[in-house]
MARLUMTOR-729759 format. One record per residue: residue number from 1; chain; x, y, z of N, C-alpha, C in turn. Coordinates in steps of 0.05 Angstrom, whole numbers, plus 5000, padded with zeros to 4 digits. Atoms other than C-alpha are relative to their C-alpha. Layout:
REM residues N
@nr = NUM	kette = A	neast = X	nnorth = Y	nup = Z	caeast = X	canorth = Y	caup = Z	ceast = X	cnorth = Y	cup = Z
...
This chain:
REM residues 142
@nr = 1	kette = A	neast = 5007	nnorth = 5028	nup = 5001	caeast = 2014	canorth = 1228	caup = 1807	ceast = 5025	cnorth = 4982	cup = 5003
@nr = 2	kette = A	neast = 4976	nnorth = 5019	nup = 5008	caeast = 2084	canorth = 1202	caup = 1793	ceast = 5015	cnorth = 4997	cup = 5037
@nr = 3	kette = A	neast = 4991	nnorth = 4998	nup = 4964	caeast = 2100	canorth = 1225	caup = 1880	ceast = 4981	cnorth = 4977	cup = 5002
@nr = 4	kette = A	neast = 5014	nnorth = 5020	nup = 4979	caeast = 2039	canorth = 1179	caup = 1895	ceast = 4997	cnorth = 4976	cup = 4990
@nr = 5	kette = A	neast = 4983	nnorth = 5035	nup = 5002	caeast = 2063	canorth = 1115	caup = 1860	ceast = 5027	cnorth = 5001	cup = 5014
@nr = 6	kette = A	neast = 4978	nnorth = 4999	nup = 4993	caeast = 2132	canorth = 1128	caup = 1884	ceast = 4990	cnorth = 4993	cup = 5037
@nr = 7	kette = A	neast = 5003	nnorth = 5006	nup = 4970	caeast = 2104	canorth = 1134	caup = 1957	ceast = 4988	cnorth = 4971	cup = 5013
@nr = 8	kette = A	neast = 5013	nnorth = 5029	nup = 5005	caeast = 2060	canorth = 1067	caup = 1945	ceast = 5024	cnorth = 4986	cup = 5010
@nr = 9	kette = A	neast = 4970	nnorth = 5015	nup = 4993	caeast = 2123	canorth = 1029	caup = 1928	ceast = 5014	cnorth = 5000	cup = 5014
@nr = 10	kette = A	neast = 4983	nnorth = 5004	nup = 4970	caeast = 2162	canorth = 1052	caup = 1992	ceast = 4981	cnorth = 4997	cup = 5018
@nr = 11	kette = A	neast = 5019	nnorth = 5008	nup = 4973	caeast = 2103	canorth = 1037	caup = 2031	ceast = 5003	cnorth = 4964	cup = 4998
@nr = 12	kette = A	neast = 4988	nnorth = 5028	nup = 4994	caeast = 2114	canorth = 0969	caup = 2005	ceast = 5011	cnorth = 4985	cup = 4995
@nr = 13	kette = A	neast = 4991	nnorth = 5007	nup = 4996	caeast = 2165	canorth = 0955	caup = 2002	ceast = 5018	cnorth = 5001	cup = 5029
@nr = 14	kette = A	neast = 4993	nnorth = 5001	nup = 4970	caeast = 2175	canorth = 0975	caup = 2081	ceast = 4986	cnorth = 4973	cup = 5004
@nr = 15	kette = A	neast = 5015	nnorth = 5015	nup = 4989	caeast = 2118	canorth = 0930	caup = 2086	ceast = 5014	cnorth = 4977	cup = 5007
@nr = 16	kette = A	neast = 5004	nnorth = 5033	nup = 5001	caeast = 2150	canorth = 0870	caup = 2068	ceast = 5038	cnorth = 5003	cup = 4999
@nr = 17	kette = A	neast = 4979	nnorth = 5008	nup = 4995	caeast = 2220	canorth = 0885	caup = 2104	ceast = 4991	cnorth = 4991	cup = 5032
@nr = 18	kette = A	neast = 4996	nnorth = 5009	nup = 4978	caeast = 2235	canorth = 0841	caup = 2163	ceast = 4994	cnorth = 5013	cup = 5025
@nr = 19	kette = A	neast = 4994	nnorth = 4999	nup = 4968	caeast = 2248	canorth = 0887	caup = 2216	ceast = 4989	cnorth = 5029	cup = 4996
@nr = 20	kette = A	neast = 5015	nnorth = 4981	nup = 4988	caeast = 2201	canorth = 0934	caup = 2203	ceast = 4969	cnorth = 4997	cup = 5012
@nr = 21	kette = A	neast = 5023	nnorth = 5001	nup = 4979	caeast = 2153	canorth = 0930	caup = 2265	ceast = 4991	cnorth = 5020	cup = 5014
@nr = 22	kette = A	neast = 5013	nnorth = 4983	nup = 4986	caeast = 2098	canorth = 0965	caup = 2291	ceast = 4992	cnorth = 5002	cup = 5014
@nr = 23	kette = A	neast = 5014	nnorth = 5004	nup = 4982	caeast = 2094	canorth = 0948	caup = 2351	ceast = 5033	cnorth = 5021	cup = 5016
@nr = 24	kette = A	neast = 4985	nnorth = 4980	nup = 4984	caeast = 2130	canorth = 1006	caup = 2396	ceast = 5000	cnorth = 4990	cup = 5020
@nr = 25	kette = A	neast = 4995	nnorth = 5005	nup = 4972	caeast = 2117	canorth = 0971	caup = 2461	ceast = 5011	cnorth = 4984	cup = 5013
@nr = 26	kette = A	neast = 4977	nnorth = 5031	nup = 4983	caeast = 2172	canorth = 0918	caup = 2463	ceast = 5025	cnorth = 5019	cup = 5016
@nr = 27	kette = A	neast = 4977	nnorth = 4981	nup = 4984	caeast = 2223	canorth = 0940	caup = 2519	ceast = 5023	cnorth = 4996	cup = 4983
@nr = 28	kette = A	neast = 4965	nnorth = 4998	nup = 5008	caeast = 2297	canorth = 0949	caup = 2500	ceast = 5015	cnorth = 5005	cup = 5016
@nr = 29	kette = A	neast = 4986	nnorth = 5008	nup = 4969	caeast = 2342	canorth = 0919	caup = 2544	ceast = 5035	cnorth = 4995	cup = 4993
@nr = 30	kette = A	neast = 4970	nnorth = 5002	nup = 5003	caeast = 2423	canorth = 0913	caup = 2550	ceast = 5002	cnorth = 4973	cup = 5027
@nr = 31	kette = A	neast = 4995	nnorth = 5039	nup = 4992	caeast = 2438	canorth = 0828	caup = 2563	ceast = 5029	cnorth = 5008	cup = 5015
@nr = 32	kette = A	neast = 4974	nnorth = 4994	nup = 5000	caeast = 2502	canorth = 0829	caup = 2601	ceast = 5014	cnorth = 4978	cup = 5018
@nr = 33	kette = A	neast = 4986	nnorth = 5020	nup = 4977	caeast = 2552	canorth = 0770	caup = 2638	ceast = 5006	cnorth = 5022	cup = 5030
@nr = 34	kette = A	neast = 5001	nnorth = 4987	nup = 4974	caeast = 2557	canorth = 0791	caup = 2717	ceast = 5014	cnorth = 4984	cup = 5018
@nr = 35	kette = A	neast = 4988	nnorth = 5009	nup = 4977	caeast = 2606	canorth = 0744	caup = 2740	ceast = 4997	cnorth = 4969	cup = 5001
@nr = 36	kette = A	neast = 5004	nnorth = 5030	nup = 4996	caeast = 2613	canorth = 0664	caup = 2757	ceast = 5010	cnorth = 4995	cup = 5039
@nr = 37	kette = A	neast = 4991	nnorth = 5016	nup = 4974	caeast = 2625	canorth = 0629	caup = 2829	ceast = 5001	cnorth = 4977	cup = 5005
@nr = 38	kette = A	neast = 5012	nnorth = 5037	nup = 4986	caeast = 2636	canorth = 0562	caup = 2859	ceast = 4979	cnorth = 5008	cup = 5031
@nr = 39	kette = A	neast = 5014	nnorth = 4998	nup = 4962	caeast = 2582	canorth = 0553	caup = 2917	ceast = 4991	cnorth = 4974	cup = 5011
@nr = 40	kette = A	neast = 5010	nnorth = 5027	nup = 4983	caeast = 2580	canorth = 0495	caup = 2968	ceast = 4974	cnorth = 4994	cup = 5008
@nr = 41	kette = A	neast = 5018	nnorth = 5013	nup = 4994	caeast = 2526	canorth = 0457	caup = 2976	ceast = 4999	cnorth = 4980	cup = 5021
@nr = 42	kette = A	neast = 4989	nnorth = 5015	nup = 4972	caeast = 2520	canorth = 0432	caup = 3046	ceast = 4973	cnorth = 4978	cup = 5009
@nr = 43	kette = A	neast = 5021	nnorth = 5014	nup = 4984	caeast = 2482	canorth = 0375	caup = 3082	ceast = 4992	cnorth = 5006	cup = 5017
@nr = 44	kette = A	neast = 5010	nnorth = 4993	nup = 4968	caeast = 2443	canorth = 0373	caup = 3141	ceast = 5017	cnorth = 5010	cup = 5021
@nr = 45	kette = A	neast = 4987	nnorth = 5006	nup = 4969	caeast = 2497	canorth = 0363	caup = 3189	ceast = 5027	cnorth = 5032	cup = 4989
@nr = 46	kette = A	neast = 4983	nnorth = 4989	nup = 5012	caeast = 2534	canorth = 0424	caup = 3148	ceast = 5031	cnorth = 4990	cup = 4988
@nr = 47	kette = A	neast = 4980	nnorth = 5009	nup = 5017	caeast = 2585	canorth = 0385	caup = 3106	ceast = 4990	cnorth = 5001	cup = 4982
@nr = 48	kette = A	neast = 5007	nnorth = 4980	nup = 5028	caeast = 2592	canorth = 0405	caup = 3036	ceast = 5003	cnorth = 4971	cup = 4982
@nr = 49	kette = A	neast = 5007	nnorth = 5022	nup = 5012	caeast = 2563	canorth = 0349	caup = 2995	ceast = 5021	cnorth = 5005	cup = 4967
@nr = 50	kette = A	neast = 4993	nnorth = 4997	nup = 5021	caeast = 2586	canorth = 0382	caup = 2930	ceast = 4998	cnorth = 5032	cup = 4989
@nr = 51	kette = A	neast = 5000	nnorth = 4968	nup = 5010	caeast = 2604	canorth = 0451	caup = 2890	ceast = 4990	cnorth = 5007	cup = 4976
@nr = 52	kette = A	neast = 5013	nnorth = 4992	nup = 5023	caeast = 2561	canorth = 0479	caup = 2843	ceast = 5016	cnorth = 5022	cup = 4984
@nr = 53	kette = A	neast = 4992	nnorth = 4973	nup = 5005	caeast = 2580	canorth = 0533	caup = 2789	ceast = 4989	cnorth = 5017	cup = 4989
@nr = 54	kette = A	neast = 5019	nnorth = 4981	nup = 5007	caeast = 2540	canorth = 0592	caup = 2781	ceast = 5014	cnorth = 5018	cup = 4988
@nr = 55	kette = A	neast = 4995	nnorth = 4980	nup = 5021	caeast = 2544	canorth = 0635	caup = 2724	ceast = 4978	cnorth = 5025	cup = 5001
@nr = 56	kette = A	neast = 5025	nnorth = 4978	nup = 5004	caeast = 2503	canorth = 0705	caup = 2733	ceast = 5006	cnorth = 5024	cup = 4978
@nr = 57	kette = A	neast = 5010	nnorth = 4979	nup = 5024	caeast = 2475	canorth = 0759	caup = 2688	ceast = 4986	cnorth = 5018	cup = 4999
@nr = 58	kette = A	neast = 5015	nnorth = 4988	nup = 4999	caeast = 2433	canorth = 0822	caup = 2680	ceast = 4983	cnorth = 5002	cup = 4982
@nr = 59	kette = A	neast = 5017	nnorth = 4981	nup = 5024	caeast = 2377	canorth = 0849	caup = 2632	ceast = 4993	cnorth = 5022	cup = 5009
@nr = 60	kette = A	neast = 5007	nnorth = 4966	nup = 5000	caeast = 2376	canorth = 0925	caup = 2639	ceast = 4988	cnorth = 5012	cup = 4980
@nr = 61	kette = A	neast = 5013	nnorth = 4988	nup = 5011	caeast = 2328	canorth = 0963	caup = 2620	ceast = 5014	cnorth = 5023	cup = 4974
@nr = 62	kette = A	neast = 4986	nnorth = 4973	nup = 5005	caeast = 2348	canorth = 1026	caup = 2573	ceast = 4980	cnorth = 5016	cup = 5005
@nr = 63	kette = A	neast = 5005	nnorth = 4977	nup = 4993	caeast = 2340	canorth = 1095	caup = 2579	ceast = 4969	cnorth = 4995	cup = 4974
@nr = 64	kette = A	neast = 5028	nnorth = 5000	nup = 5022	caeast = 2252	canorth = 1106	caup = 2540	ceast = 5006	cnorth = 4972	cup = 4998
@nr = 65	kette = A	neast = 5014	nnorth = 5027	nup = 5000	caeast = 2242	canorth = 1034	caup = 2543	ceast = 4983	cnorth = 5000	cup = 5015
@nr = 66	kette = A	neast = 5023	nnorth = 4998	nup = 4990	caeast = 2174	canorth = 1022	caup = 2562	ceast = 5000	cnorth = 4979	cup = 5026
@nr = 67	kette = A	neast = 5007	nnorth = 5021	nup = 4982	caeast = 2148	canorth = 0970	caup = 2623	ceast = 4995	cnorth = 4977	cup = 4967
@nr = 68	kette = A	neast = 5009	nnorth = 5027	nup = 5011	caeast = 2145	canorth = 0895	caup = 2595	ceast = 5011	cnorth = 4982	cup = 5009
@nr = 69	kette = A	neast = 4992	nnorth = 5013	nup = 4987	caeast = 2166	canorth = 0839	caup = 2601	ceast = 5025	cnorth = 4972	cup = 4976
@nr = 70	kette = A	neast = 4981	nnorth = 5020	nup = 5017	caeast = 2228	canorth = 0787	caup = 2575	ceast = 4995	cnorth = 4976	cup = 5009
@nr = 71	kette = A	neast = 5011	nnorth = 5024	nup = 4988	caeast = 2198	canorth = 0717	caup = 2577	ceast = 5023	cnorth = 4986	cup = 5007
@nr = 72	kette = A	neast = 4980	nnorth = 5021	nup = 4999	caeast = 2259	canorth = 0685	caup = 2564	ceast = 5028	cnorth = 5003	cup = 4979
@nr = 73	kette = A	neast = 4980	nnorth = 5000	nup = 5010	caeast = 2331	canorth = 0689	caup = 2537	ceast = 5005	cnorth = 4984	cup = 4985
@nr = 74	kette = A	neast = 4996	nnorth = 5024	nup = 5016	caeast = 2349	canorth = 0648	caup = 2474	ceast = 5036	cnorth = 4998	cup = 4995
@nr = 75	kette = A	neast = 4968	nnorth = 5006	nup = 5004	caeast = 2418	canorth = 0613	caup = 2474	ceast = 5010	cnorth = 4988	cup = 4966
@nr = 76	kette = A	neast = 4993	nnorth = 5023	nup = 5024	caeast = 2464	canorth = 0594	caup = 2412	ceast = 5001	cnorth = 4977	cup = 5007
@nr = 77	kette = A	neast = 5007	nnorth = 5031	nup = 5002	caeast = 2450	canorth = 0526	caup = 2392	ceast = 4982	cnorth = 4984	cup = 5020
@nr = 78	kette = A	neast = 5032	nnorth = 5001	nup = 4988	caeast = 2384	canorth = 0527	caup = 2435	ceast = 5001	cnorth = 4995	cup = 5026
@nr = 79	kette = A	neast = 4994	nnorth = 4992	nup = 4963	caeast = 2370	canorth = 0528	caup = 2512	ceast = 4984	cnorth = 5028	cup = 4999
@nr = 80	kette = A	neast = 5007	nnorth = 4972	nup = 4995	caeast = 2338	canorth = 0582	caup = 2544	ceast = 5002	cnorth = 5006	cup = 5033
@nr = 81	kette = A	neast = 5000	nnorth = 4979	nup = 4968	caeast = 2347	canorth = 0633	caup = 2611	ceast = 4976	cnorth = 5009	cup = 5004
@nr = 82	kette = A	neast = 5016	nnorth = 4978	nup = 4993	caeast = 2294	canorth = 0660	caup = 2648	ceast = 5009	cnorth = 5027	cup = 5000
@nr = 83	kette = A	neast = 4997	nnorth = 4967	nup = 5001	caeast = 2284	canorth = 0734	caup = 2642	ceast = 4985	cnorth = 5013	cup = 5019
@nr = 84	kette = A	neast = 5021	nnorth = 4996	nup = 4977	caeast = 2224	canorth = 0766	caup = 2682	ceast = 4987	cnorth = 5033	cup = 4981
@nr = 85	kette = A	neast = 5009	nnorth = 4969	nup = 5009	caeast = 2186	canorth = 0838	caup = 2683	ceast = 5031	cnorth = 5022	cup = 4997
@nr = 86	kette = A	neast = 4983	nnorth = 4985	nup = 5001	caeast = 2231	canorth = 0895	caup = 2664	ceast = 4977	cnorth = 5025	cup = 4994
@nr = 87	kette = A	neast = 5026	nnorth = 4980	nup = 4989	caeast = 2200	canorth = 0964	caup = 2690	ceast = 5012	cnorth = 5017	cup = 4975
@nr = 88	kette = A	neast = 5000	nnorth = 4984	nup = 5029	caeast = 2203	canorth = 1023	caup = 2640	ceast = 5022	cnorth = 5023	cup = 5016
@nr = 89	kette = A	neast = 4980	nnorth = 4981	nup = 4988	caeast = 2257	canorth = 1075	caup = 2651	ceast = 5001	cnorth = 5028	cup = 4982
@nr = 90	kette = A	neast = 5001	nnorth = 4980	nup = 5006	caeast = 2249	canorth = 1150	caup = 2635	ceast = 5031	cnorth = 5008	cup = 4980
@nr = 91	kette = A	neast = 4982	nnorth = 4984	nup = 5027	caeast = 2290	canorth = 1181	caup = 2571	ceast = 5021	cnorth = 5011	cup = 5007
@nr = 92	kette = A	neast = 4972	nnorth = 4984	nup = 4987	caeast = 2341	canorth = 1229	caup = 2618	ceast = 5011	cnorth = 4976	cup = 5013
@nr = 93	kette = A	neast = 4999	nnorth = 5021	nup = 4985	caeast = 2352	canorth = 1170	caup = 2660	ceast = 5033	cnorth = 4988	cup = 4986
@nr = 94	kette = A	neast = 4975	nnorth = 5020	nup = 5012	caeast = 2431	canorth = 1146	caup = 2650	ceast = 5002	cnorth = 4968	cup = 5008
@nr = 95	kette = A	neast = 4998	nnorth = 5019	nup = 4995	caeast = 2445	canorth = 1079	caup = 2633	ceast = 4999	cnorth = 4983	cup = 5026
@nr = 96	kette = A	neast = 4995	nnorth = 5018	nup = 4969	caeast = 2467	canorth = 1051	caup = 2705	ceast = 4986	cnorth = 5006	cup = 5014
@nr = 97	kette = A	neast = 5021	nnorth = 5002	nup = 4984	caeast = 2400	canorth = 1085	caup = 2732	ceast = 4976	cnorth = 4987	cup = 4995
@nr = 98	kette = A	neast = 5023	nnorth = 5016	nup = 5013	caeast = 2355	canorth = 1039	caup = 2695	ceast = 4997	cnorth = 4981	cup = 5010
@nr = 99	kette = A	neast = 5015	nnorth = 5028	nup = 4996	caeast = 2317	canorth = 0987	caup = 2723	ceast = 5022	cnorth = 4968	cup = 4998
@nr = 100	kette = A	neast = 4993	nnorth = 5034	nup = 5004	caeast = 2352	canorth = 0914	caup = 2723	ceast = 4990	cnorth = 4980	cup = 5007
@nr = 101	kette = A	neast = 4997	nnorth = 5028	nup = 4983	caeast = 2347	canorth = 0840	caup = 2735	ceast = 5014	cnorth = 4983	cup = 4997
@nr = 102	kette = A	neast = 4985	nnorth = 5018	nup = 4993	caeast = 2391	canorth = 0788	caup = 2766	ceast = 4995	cnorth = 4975	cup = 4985
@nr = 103	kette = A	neast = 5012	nnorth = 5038	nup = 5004	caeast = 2382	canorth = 0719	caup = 2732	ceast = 5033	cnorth = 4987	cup = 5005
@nr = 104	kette = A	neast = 4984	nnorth = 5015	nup = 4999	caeast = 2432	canorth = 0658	caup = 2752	ceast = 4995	cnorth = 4976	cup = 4984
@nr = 105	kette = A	neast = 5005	nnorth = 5019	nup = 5002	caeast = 2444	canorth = 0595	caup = 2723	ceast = 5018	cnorth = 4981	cup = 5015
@nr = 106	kette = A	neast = 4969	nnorth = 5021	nup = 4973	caeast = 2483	canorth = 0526	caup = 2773	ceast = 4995	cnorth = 4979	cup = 4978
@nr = 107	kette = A	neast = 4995	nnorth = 5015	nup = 5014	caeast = 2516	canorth = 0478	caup = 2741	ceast = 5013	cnorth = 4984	cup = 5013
@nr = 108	kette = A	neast = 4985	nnorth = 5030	nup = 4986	caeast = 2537	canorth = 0410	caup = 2765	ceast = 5033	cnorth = 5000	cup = 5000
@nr = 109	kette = A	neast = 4973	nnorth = 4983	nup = 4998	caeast = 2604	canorth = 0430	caup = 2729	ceast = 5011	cnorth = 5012	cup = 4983
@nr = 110	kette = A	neast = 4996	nnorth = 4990	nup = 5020	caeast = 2639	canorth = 0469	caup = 2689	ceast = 5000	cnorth = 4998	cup = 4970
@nr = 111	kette = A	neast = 5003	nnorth = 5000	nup = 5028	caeast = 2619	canorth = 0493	caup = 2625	ceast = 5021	cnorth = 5010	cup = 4987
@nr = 112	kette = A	neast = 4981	nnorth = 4988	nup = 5014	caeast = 2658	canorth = 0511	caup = 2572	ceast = 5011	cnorth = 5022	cup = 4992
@nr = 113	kette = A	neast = 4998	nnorth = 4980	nup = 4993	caeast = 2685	canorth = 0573	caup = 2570	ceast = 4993	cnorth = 5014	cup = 4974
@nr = 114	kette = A	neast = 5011	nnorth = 4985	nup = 5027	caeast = 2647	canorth = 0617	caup = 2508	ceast = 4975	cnorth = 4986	cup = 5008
@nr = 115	kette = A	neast = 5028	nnorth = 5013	nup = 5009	caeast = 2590	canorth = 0565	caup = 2508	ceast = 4973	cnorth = 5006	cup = 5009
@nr = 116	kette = A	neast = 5031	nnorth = 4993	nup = 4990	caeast = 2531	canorth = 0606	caup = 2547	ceast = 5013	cnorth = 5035	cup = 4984
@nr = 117	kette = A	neast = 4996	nnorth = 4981	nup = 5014	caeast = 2523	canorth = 0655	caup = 2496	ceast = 4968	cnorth = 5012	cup = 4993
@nr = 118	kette = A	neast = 5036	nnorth = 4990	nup = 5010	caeast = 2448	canorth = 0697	caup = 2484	ceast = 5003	cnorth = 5010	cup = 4975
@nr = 119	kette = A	neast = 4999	nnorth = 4985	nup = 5032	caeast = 2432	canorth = 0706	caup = 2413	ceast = 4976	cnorth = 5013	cup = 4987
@nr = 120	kette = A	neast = 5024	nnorth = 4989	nup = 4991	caeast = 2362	canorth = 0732	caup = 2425	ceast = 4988	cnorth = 4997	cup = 5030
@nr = 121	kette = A	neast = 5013	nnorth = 5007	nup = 4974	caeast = 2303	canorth = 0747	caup = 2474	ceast = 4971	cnorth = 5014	cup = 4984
@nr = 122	kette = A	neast = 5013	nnorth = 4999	nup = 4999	caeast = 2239	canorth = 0738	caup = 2477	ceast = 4980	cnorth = 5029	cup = 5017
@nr = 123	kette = A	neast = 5013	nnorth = 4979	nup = 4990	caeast = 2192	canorth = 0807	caup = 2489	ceast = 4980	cnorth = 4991	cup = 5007
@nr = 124	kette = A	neast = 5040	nnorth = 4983	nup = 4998	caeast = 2120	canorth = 0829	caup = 2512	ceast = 5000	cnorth = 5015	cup = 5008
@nr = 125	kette = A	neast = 5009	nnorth = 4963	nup = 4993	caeast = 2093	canorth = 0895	caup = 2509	ceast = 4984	cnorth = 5003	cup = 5030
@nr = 126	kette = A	neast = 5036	nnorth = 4994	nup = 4979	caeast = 2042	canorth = 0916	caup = 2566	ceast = 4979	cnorth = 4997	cup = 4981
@nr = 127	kette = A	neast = 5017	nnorth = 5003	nup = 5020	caeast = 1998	canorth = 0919	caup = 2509	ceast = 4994	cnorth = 4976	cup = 4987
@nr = 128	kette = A	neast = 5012	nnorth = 5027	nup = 5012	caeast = 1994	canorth = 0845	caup = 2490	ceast = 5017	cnorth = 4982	cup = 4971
@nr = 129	kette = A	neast = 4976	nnorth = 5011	nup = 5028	caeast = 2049	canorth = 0845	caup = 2427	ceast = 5021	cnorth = 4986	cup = 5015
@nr = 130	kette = A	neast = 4985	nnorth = 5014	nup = 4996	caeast = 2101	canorth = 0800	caup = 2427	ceast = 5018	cnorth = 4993	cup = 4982
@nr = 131	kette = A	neast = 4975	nnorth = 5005	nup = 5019	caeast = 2169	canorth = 0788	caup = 2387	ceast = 5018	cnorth = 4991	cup = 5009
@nr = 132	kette = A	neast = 4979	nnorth = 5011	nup = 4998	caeast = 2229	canorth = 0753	caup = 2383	ceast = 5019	cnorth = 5020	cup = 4987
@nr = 133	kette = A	neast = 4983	nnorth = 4974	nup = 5020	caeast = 2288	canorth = 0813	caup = 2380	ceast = 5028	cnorth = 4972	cup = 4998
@nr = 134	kette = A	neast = 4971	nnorth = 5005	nup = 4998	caeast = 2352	canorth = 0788	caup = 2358	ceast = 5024	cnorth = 5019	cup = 5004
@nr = 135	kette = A	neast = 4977	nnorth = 4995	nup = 4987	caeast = 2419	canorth = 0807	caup = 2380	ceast = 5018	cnorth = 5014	cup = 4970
@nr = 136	kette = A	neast = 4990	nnorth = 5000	nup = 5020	caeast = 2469	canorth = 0846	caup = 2335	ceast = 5017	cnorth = 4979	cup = 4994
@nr = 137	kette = A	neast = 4975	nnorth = 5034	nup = 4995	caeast = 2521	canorth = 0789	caup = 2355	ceast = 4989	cnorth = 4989	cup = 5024
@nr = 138	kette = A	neast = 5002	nnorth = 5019	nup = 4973	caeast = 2515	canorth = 0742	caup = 2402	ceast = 5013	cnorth = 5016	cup = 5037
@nr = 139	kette = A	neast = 4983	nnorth = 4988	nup = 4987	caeast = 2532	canorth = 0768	caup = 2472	ceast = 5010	cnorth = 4977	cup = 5028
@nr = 140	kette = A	neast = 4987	nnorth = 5025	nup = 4988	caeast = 2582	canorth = 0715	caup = 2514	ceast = 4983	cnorth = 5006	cup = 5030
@nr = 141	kette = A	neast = 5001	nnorth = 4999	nup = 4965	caeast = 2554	canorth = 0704	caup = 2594	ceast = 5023	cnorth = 4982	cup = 5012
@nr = 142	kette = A	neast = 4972	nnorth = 5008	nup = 4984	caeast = 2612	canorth = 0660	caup = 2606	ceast = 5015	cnorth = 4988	cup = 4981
């Protein structure tokens, strides 16, 4: 009797921690900076009106992450990146053979250098769940 109060009480008190979720079908992805450029922006007659500056980035899949999808990247002190589908990548599968996507952002002009930082992202399962993971730290894109 005394095991099946004991087991009670760790049942809930899992219940009623934060980050325990039962939903298995959110992907798990690695956020990562991929680089900045200046790129001309040209008129009709090809003269370069003005230079934009593009900051890019990936979301990679990991190795047993399922198909889903990342609606959207959440920035410190608010803002958000598009994300997109992210396909599901088999268990043997090493890191740098996993699935990715490209996202950019252009900027009129330079940002500050730390200040595009992701401190979450928005999931969905194939299955219809949905969560907000956070980050262990923040991870810098430029």
């Amino acid at each position: 009797m005394k095991k099946l109060i004991a087991l009670v009480v760790a049942a809930f008190m899992l219940a009623g921690c934060g980050n325990f979720v039962t939903d298995f079908g959110i992907p798990s992805v690695v956020i990562a900076g991929a680089g900045s450029e200046d790129r001309s922006i040209r008129d009709a007659n090809g003269n370069v009106t003005r230079v934009a500056f593009v900051v890019k980035y990936t979301i990679r899949t990991l190795p047993g992450s399922p198909l889903g999808v990342i609606s959207q990247l959440n920035l410190v002190g608010g803002g958000t990146l598009s994300g997109g589908e992210v396909l599901s990548c088999a268990p043997s599968t090493p890191v740098d053979g996993c699935p990715v996507i490209n996202g950019e952002i252009t900027f009129n002009q330079f940002p500050a250098t730390g200040s595009i930082r992701v401190e979450s992202y928005d999931a969905n399962s194939a299955n219809g769940g949905g969560r907000t993971v956070f980050l262990p730290r923040p991870v810098t894109l430029y």
